[in-house]
N, C-alpha and C positions, 0 to 999 in steps of 0.2 A: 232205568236211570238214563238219563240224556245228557248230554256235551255242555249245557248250561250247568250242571248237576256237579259231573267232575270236574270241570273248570273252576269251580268256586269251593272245592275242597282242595284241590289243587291249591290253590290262592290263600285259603284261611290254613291250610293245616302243611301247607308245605311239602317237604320230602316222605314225612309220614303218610301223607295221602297218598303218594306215589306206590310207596314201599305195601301199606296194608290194600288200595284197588288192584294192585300188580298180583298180590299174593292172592286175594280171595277170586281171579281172574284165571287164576293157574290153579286150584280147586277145585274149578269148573263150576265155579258157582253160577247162575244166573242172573243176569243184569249187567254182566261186566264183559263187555265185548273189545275183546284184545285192537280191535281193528277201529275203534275208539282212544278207547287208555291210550296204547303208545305212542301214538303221534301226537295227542295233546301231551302229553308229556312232553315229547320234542318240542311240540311251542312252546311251552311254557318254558324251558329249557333255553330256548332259543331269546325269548323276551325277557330272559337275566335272573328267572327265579329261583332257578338252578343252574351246572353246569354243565355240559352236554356229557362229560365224562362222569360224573356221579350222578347223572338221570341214569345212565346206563348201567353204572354198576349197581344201584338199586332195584333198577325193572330185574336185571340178572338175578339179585341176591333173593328177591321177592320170588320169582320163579322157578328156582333152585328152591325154596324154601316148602313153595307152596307142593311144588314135585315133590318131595320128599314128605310132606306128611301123606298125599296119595300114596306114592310108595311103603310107606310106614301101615299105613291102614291095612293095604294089600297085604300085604307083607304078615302083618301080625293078625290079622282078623280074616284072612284068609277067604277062604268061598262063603262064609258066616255075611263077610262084610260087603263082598261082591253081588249077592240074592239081595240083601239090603238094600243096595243102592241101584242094582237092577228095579226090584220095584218099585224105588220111588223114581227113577228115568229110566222106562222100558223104553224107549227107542234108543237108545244105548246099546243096547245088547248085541246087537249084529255088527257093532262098531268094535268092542270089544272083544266080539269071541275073534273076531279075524286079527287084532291085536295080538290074543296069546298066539295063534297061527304064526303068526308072521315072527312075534319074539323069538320062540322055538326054533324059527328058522333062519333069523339075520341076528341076534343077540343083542349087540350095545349098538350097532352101526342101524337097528329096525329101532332101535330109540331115538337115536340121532335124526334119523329121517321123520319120523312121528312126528318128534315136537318141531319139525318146517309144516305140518301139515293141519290147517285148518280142524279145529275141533276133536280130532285123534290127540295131538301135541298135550294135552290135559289127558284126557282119558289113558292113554297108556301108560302112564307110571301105576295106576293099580293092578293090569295084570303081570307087569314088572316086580311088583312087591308079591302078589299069585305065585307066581314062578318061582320065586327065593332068590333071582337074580344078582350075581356079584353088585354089593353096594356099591361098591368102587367104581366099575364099568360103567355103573349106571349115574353114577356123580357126575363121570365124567362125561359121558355122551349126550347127559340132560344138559348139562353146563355148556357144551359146546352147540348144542341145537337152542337150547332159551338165549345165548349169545346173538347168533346168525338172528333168530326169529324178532326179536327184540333190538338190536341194529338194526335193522331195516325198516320194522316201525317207527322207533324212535324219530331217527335218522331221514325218515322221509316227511314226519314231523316238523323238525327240526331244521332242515333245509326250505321246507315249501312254509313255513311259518303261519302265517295269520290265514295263507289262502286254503289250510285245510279246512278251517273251517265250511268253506264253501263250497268244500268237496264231500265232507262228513254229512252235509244236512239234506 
């Protein structure tokens, strides 16, 4: 999908666009490149079709959201669901197993750091839900890392306005 694409769902569909590319972006779906999504959201944001404080609590809520069906799958569908989506994304796996490594050893603050981290920040909430991780810790620490990760896009969106564009293409 390209910036022409999300720009005019943005436009026709509003916050709802925001709220469902934000979610299905924190899924890790393919085609929805966080480093895209949030700064047009910032513009859009910025050019009045939202408001910079409800762009952000939506990317937030979408994010949280989307983290938590990852974690939900991990969680309840255990290594079942994990070999599943290992092989429909084998190049994942090395990303992952160093994930559970790392959860094992820093807990909710190895979540917190993940979701600052480029393409980890998705993938770690399933070996989170793997683990049986405290929901709670893990509420909390996705919330405060999809916060930071999502400020900064937004927000650099949002301040640099129309010249992202010029930077995104």
């Amino acid at each position: 999908m390209g910036m022409e694409m999300f720009t005019q769902y943005f436009v026709q569909y509003g916050a709802i666009a925001i709220f469902v590319i934000v979610l299905l972006e924190y899924m890790n779906m393919p085609g929805f490149p966080a480093g895209i999504i949030m700064p047009l959201a910032g513009v859009w944001a910025k050019g009045g079709g939202i408001s910079f404080v409800m762009t952000i609590l939506l990317t937030v809520s979408a994010g949280l959201v989307g983290s938590w069906i990852l974690y939900g799958l991990g969680r309840l569908g255990g290594d079942f669901f994990l070999g599943k989506f290992l092989k429909k994304f084998p190049k994942h796996e090395e990303a992952i197993h160093k994930n559970f490594d790392m959860l094992r050893r820093k807990g909710s603050i190895g979540v917190f750091i993940s979701k600052l981290l480029p393409m980890v920040r998705t993938l770690i909430s399933i070996p989170a839900g793997v683990l049986k991780m405290d929901f709670v810790k893990y509420t909390v620490a996705s919330l405060l890392g999809v916060f930071v990760w999502n400020f900064f896009f937004v927000g650099a969106g949002y301040l640099m306005g129309d010249a992202v564009f010029k930077i995104l293409s």
